[in-house]
Each structure stands twice: as structure tokens, then as C-alpha cells.
C-alpha positions as CSV (number, residue, x, y, z in Angstrom):
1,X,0.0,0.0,0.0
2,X,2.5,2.6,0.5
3,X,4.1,1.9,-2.6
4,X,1.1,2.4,-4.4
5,X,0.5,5.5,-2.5
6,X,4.1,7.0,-3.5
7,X,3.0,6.0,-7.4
8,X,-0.3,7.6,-6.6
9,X,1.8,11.0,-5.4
10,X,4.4,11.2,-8.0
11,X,2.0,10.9,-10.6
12,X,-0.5,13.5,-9.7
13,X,2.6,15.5,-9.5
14,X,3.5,14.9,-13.2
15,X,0.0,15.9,-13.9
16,X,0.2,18.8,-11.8
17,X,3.7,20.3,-13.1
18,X,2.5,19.4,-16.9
19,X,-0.6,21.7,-16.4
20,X,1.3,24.7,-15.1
21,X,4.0,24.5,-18.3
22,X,0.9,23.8,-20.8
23,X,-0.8,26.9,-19.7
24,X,3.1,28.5,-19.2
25,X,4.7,27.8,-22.9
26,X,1.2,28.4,-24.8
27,X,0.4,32.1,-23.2
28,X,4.3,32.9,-24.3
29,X,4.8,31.2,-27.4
30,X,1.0,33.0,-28.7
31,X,2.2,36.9,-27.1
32,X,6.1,36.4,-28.7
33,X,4.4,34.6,-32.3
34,X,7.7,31.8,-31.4
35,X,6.5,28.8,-33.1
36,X,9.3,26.7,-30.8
37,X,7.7,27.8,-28.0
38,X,4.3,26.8,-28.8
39,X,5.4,23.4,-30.5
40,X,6.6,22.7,-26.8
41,X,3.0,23.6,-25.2
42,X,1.8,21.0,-28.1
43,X,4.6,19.1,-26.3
44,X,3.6,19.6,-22.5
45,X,0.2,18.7,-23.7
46,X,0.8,15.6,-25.1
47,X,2.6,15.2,-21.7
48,X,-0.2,16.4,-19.4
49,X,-2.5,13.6,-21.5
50,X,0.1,11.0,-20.7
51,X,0.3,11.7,-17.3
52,X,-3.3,11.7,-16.9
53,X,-3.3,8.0,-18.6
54,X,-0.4,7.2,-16.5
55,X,-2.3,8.3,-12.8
56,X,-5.3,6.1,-14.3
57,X,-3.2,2.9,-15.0
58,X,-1.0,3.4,-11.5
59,X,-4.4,3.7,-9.8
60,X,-6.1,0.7,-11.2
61,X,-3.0,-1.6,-11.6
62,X,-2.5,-2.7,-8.3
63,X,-6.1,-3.7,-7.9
64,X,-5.9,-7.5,-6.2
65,X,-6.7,-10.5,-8.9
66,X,-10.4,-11.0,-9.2
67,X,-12.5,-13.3,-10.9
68,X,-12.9,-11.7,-14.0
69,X,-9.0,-10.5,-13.6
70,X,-7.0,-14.0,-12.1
71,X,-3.7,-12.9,-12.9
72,X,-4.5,-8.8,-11.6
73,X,-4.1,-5.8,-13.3
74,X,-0.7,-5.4,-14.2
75,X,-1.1,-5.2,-17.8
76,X,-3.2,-1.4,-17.7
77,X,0.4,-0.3,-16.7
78,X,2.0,-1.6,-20.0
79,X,-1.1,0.1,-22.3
80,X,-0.5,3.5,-20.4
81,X,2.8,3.2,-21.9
82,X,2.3,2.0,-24.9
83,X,-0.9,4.9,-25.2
84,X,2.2,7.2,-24.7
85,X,4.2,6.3,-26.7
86,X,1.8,6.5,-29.9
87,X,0.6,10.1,-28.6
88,X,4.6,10.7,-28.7
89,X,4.1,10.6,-32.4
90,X,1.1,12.4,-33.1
91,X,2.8,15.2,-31.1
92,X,5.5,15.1,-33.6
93,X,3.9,15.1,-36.8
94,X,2.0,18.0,-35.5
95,X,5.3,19.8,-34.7
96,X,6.8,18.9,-38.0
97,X,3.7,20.4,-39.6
98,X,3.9,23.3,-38.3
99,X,7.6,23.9,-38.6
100,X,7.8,23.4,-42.3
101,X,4.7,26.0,-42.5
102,X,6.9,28.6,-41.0
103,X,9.9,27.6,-42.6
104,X,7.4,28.5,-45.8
105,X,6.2,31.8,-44.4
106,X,8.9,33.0,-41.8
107,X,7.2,35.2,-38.9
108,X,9.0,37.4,-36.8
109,X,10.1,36.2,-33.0
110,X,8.9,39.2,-30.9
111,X,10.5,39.4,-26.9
112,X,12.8,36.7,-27.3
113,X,13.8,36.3,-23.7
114,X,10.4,35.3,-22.7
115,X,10.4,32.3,-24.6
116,X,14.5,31.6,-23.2
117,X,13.1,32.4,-19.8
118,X,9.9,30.3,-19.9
119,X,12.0,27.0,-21.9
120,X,15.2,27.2,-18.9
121,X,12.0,27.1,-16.1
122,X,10.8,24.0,-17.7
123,X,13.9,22.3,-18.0
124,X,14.1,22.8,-14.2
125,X,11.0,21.4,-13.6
126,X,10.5,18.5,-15.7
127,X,14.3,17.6,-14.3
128,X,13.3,17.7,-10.7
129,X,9.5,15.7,-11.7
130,X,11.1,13.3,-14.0
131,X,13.8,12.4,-11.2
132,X,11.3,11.6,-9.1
133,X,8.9,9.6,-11.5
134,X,11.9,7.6,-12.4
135,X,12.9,7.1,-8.9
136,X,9.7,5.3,-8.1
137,X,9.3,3.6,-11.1
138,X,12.3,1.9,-10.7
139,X,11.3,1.0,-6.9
140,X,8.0,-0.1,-7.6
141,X,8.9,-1.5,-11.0
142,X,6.0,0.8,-13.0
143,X,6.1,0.7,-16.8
144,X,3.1,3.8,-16.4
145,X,5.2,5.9,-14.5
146,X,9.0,5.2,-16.6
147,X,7.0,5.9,-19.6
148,X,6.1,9.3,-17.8
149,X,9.4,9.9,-16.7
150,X,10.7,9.7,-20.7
151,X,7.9,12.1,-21.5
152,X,9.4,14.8,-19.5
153,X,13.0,13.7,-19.4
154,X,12.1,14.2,-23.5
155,X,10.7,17.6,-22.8
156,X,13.9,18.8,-21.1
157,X,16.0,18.1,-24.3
158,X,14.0,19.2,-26.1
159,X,13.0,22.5,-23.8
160,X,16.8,23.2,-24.1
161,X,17.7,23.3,-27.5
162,X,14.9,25.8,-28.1
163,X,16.0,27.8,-25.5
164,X,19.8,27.5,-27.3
165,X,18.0,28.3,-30.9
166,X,16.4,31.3,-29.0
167,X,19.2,32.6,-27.3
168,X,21.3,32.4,-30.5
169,X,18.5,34.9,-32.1
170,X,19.0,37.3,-29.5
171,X,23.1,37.3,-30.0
172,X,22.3,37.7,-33.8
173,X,20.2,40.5,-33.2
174,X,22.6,42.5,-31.9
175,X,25.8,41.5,-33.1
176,X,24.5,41.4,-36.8
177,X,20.4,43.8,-36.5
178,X,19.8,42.8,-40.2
179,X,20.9,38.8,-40.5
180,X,18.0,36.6,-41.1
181,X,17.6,34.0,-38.2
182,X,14.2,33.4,-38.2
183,X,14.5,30.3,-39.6
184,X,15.9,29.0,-36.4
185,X,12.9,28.8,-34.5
186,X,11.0,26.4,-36.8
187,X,14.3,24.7,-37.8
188,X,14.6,23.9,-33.1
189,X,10.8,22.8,-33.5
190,X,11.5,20.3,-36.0
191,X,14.7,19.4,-34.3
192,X,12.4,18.6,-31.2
193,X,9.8,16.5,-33.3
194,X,13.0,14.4,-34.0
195,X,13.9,14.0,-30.3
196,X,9.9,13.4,-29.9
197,X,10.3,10.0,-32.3
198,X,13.4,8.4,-31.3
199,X,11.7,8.5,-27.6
200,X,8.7,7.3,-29.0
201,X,10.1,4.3,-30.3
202,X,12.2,3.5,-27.6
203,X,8.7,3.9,-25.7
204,X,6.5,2.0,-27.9
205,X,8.8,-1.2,-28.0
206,X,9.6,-1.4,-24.0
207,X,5.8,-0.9,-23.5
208,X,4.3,-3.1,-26.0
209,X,6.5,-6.5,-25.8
210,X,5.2,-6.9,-22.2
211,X,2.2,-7.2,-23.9
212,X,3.1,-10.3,-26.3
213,X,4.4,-12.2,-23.0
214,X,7.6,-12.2,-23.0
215,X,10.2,-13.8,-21.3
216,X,11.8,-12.0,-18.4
217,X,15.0,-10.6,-18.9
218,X,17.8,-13.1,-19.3
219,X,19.6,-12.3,-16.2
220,X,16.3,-12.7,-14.1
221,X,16.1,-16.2,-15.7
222,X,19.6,-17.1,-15.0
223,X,19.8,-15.9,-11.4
224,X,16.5,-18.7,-11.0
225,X,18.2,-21.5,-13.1
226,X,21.1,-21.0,-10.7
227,X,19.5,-20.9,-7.6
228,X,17.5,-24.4,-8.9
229,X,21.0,-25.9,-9.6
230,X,22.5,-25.0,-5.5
231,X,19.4,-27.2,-4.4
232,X,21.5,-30.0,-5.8
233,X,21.3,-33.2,-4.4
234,X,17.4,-32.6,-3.3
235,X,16.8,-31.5,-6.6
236,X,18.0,-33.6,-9.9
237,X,17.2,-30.7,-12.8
238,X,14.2,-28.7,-13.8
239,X,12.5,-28.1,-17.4
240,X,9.9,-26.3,-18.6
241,X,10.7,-22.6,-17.1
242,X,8.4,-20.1,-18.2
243,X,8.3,-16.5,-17.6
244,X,6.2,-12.9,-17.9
245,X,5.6,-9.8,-17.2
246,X,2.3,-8.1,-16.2
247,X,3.6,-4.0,-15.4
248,X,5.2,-4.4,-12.2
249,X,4.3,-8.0,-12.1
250,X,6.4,-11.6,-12.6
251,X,4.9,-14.8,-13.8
252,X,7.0,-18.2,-13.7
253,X,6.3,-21.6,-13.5
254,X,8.8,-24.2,-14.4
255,X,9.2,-28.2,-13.4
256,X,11.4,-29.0,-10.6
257,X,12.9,-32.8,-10.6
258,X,13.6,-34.6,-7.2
259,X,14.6,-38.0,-6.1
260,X,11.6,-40.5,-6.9
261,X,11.6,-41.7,-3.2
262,X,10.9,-38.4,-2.0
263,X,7.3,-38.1,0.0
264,X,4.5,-35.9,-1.2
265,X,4.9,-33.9,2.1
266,X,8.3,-33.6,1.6
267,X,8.5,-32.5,-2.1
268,X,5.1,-30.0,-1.3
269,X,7.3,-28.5,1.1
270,X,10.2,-28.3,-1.0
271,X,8.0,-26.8,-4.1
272,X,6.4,-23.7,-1.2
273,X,10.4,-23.3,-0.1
274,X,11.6,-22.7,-3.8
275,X,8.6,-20.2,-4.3
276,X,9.2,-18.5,-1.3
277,X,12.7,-18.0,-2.0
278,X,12.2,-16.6,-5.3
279,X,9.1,-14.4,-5.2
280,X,11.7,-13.0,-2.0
281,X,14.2,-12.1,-4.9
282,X,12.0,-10.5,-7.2
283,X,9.3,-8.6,-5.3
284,X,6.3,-8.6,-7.0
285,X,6.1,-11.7,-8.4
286,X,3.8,-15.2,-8.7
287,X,5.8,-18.3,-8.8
288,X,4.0,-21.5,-9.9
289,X,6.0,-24.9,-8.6
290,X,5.4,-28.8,-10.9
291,X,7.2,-31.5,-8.9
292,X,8.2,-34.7,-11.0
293,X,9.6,-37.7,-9.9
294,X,13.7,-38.4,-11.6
295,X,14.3,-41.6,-12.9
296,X,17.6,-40.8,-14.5
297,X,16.3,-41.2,-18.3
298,X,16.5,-37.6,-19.4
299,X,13.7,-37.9,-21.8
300,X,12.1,-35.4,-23.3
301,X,12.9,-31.6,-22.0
302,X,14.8,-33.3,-18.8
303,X,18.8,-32.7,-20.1
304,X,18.4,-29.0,-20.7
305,X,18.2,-28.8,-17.1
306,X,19.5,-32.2,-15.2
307,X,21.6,-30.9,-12.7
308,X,23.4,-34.8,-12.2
309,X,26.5,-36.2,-13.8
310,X,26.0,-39.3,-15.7
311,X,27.2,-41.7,-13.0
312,X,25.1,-40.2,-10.9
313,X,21.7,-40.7,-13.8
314,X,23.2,-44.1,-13.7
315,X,22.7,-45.0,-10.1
316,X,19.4,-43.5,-10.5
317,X,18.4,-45.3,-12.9
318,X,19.5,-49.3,-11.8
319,X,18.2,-48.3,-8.3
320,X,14.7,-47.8,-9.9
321,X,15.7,-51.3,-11.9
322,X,16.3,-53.1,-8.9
323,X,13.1,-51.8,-7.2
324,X,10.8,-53.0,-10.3
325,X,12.5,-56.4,-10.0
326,X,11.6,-57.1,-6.3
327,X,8.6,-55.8,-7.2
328,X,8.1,-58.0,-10.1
């Protein structure tokens, strides 16, 4: 719970912050006719929208598992980001088309150091609210919120280098009055619709392969397949291991292997101790445990993950002979 609470706070704080620099950038960028300025309220905006998805999904995604919802609602967390990341490239083309207009029809930049003034105090501030969006994402593990973050982490770069293109206008004005640089501020704009993509894309493909169910990342599923292997001699091998994300949470199931003597008590208790320990490790997560009896004949999936040398299969294997024979 008070997890969710600090998602809940940092993200009506991006919402917040985004609000203020809308209402900012678009008052400036309309009183100086800057078309950089007003590309980054178009900007901000997009951002405010995303932040507004990503307080939804951070609200909603840590609702328990119900009925209707057996493995919870982890997966609103991955659509806020992936939602972002497409609005990333409306925002763009938007910019872009609005650029190349002025590039067409240049218009004069009046009161150029409200638009530096207005781009620096956003930088700040989406510096000091992105830092702390990523901060809890990466403690809580929140695909809505580090999707936030890039949004304004994005707006800083791209905050700055229309300050830059801005500030260079006012140096031009007075070291050369008559020089044409009013190309520079739809030439920023479009550089900023660049910016825009490449963090879009970055964006969409994090976001959306969560949503195809894909495996965890490799060194998640190595650290389990070598815990599995230090349980060695009470556990022969494992096969089988499957992983997933949901947003913040991990699904894996696998089959754990252990000497076909061992009692049902004893390998129930072993199956809870192996959950235990790795839902421990990675916080978060839902760990599903399939004991199978060993008989040394590393059929099937069994070698990928037999954790006994061959002699060893081998006294496995004319143990179970022998026992079949008295049997017999």
C-alpha cells in the first residue's frame, strides 16, 4: 500500500507540473508569435494527456486478482505506456507540420527572452519531476510511470535546445540587427519532433512486448536456473521454465525434478520453499511450482536442465531397476 500511494503522489505530480507548463509555454509562445515555444506547449500537452493515462493505469494496476481479472491488473500499466508512446508521435507530426509552415512563411520572433526564460524554467522542472517519477518507477517497478518519466525527461531536451535556438536569435540580433535567423525557430521545433520520435520508439517497443508475454529478462532467468542448480542433491534438474511480465508483475512456472523416493509432504514442502525463496528475490512476483519424480532417463525436456553427472543418472536409474524387480 504505500508503494502504491508514492505512485499515486508522484504521478498527480506529473500531472500537476505538466498543467502549469501547458498553460506556461502556450500564453508565451502565442504573445512572442515563437512557433518553438508553442510546439513545446503542443509538447507539454501531449505530456499532461500522458500523465493523466499514467495516474489512471498506476491507480487501477494494483487492484488485487479477481474473478474476471486471475492474474490482476498489471497489464493497464503496459497500455498506459504503450498509449504514450503513440501520442509521442502524433505530437511530432504535429510539430513537423507546423515547422515546415513557417519555414514556408517565416514570422518574426517578438520578446525573445520570454520564450528563453519560460523553456530554462521548464527544463528545471521536468528535471526535478522526471527524477522523481523515475525514482519510483524503478522502486515499484512501473512501466506507467517510466514511460512518464521519458515524457518529461524528453521535454527537457528538447525544452533546451529551443532555449539554445532562442538565445542564439537574441546574440544575432545585436551583433549582426539585419541577418535573417528566423529560420531558427521552426528549424529547433523540428529538431524537437526528432527527439519526440526516437523516444517514442524506444517507448512503444519497451511498452508493448510486455504485452506479447515475453520472457523476463535473461539475467532474471539465469539468477533462477542458478538458484534451482545450488538445491542439488534434493533437486535432480528442472525443465519447462516459463516467464512474464504483467507491469510491475512476474509470472514463472517451471518443473522442478527430485529423487523419486521423496514423500509428497516432503516435495510440497520443498515446491512452497523454492517459491518463497524466489518471489523474496524478485518482489512482485507469482511463482508456480510442478514436482516430478527423476528416474535418470533424461527424456524429453529433462537434459536442458539435469543438474546430475552421468554416473550419478546411472545410479538412478539401476536403483529404480532393482526396485521394479523385487517388485516383479
Amino acid at each position: 500500500m504505500e508503494l502504491q500511494t508514492q505512485k499515486t503522489r508522484v504521478a498527480w505530480l506529473s500531472v500537476c507540473s505538466n498543467t502549469t507548463l501547458v498553460l506556461l509555454k502556450l500564453i508565451v509562445g502565442l504573445l512572442i508569435g515563437s512557433v518553438s515555444v508553442i510546439s513545446e506547449a503542443i509538447h507539454s500537452g501531449v505530456d499532461l494527456l500522458a500523465a493523466v493515462i499514467a495516474l489512471f493505469a498506476v491507480r487501477h494496476s494494483g487492484k488485487p486478482a479477481d474473478d474476471h481479472h486471475p492474474y490482476g491488473h498489471g497489464k493497464l500499466e503496459n497500455m498506459s505506456g504503450t498509449i504514450e508512446a503513440l501520442l509521442i508521435f502524433v505530437a511530432a507530426v504535429w510539430i513537423v507540420w507546423g515547422s515546415i509552415h513557417k519555414l514556408m512563411k517565416p514570422v518574426p520572433v517578438e520578446a525573445v527572452g520570454w520564450g528563453i526564460g519560460i523553456m530554462l524554467g521548464s527544463a528545471v522542472l521536468n528535471t526535478i519531476v522526471s527524477e522523481m517519477l523515475f525514482r519510483v518507477a524503478r522502486r515499484t517497478d512501473s512501466k506507467a510511470l517510466e514511460a512518464d518519466a521519458w515524457h518529461l525527461r524528453t521535454d527537457v531536451w528538447t525544452s533546451a535546445g529551443v532555449a539554445l535556438a532562442l538565445t542564439v536569435m537574441l546574440i544575432g540580433r545585436r551583433i549582426a540587427p539585419h541577418a535573417d535567423l528566423h529560420w531558427l525557430d521552426p528549424a529547433a521545433a523540428i529538431m524537437v519532433a526528432l527527439l519526440i520520435l526516437r523516444a517514442a520508439y524506444h517507448l512503444t517497443v519497451e511498452s508493448a512486448r510486455d504485452l506479447l508475454d515475453v520472457s523476463l529478462p535473461q539475467e532474471e532467468e539465469a539468477w533462477i536456473r542458478e538458484y534451482i542448480c545450488q538445491l542439488a542433491p534434493r533437486v535432480c534438474g528442472f525443465h519447462h521454465l516459463r516467464s512474464r511480465k504483467s507491469g510491475h508483475m512476474r509470472f514463472a512456472d517451471f518443473h522442478l525434478l527430485v529423487d523419486a523416493h521423496m514423500s509428497v509432504e516432503e516435495s510440497h514442502e520443498l515446491a512452497e520453499e523454492v517459491e518463497h525463496v524466489v518471489e523474496e528475490r524478485f518482489v512482485h512476483s507469482n511463482v508456480t511450482v510442478h514436482v516430478e519424480p527423476c528416474h535418470g532417463q533424461c527424456e524429453g525436456a529433462c537434459p536442458t536442465g539435469c543438474i546430475l553427472s552421468e554416473d550419478q543418472r546411472e545410479m538412478v536409474r539401476v536403483e529404480l531397476a532393482r526396485e521394479h524387480a523385487a517388485e516383479g
